[in-house]
N, C-alpha and C positions, 0 to 999 in steps of 0.2 A: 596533347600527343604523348604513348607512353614514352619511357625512360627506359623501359626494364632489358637487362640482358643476361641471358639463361647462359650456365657457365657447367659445361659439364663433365668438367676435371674432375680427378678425386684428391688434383693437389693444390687446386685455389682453394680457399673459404670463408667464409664471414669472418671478417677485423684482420685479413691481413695484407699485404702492404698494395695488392690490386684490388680487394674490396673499396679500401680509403683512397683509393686514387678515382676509381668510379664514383665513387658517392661524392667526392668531394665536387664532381664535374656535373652532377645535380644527377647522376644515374644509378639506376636500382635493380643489384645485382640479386639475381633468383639460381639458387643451387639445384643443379640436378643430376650429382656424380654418379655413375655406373656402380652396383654393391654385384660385381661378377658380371655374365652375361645377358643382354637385354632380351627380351619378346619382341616378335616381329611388332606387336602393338605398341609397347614401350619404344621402341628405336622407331617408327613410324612420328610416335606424338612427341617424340623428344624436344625437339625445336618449339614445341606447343606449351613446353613448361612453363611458360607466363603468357596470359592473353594476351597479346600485341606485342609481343618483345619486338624490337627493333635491333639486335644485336646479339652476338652470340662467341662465346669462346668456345672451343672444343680439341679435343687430344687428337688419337689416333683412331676413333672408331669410327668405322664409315658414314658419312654423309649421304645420302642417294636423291636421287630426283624424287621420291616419293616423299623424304622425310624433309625435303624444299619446299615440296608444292604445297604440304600443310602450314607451312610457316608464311603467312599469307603477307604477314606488313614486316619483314627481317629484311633491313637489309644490309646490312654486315656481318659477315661471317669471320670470323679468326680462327686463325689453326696457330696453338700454343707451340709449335714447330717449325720446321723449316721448309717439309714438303706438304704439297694439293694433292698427293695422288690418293686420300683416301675419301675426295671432296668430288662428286660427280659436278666439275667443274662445267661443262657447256649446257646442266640443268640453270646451277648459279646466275650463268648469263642472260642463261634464259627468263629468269625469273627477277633479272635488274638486281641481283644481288652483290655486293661487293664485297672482294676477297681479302685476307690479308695475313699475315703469317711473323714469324718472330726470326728471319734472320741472324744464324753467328749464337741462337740462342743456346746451342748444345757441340758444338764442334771441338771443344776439349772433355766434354765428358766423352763422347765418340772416340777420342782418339788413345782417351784412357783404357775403354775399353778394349779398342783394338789391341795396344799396350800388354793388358793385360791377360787377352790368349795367343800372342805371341811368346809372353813369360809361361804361361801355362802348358804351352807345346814345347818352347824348351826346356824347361825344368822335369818335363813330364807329371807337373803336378798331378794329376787326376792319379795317378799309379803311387805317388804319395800317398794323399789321403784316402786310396782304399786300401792300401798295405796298412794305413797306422787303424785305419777304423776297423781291420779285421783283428787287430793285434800284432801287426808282425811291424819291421822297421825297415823298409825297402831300402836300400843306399845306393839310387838314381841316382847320379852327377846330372845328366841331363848336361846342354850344351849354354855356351854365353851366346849372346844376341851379339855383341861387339864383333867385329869383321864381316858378321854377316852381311847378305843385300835384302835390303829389305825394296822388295817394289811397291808402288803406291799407283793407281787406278783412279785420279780425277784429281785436283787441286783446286781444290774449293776451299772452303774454311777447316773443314776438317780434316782434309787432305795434307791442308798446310801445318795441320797442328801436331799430324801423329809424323809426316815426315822431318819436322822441326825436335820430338824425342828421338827418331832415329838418329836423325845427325848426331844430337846430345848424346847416346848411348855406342856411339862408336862407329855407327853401322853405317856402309854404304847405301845413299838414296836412290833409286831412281824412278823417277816419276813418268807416267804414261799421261797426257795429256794433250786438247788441241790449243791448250793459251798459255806456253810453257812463260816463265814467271821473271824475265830477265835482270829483276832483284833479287832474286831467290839467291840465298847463303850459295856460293859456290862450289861447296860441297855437296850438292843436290846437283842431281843429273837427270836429263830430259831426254825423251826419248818413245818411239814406235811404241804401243801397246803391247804388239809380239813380242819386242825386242826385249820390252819391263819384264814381263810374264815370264820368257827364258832364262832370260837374267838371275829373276829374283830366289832366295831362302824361304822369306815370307809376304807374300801378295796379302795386300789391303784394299777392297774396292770402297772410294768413296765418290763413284761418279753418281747423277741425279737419277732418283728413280723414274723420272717423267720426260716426256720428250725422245729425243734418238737416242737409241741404244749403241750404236755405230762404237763407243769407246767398252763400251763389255766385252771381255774378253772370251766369251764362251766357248769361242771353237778354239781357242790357241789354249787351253784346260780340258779339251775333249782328249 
């Protein structure tokens, strides 16, 4: 029976520390990272990168029913992430495939992120560095984050991690969610979706891209 499983990150790769953990488990890891955008033929045969793989790691690039049905003996699929939604998920099932994903795997880079265009809207950075790159020395104050409300849009892992800097940073939390968190630092406030959104200085959505939309706030932003 093969072993092999096609990995088509461009930030796993041969001898590092998920190669030696496959190999060590008697499996045989076949590289086939993305160099820019694929061909409809290349993304079709992707999953085909080793004859009989039985397994597969993959990023963000789409999954489809078509590029399933060539993968004839896979049956595990992994998304190096936290969401399915770039996984034609009821092909998967279709096709006896099993899914599986990396939880909690990025929820404070996320939340650094977030972090860091909230400092970038108040500092006004962008109007910095195109004043210094034109030559000239703009003197922005730009505003502090501290007092502000900072609303937050789901309480998930990442949810929990950028409104854990706001408390740290001064700033009033208040989170819109249906599973409000009744350990949650008592400085963190719960609360209607509308009521976040009205509320808030700077909105952060971190609810799931898959399933009900029911906590997005689209019309209370119209």
């Amino acid at each position: 029976m093969s072993r092999r499983i096609v990995i088509t990150t461009d930030y796993l790769g041969p001898g590092d520390g998920v190669d030696r953990l496959l190999r060590e488990h008697g499996l045989d890891p076949v590289y086939s990272p993305a160099a820019g955008s694929r061909t409809e033929d290349e993304r079709r045969n992707l999953l085909k990168g080793a004859v009989g793989a039985v397994g597969a790691i993959v990023a963000s690039e789409p999954i489809t029913r078509d590029m399933l049905s060539e993968a004839t003996d896979l049956r595990i699929l992994a998304r190096s992430g936290v969401g399915y939604d770039s996984v034609d998920i009821a092909a998967a099932e279709e096709f006896g495939i099993h899914m599986a994903n990396t939880p909690g795997v990025n929820h404070d880079a996320v939340a650094e992120l977030a972090l860091a265009l909230m400092l970038n809207c108040a500092k006004r950075l962008n109007d910095v560095f195109n004043g210094v790159n034109a030559g000239q020395w703009p003197r922005t104050a730009g505003t502090e984050l501290r007092g502000k409300t900072l609303g937050v849009i789901g309480y998930g892992p990442s949810g929990k991690a950028i409104s854990a800097i706001g408390a740290a940073l001064g700033m009033k939390v208040i989170v819109g969610t249906s599973h409000p968190d009744t350990k949650a630092d008592p400085s963190i406030e719960f609360a209607k979706v509308d009521t976040v959104v009205a509320a808030a200085d700077y909105l952060t959505l971190h609810a799931r891209a898959t399933g009900t939309r029911s906590s997005a706030p689209t019309g209370s932003l119209r």
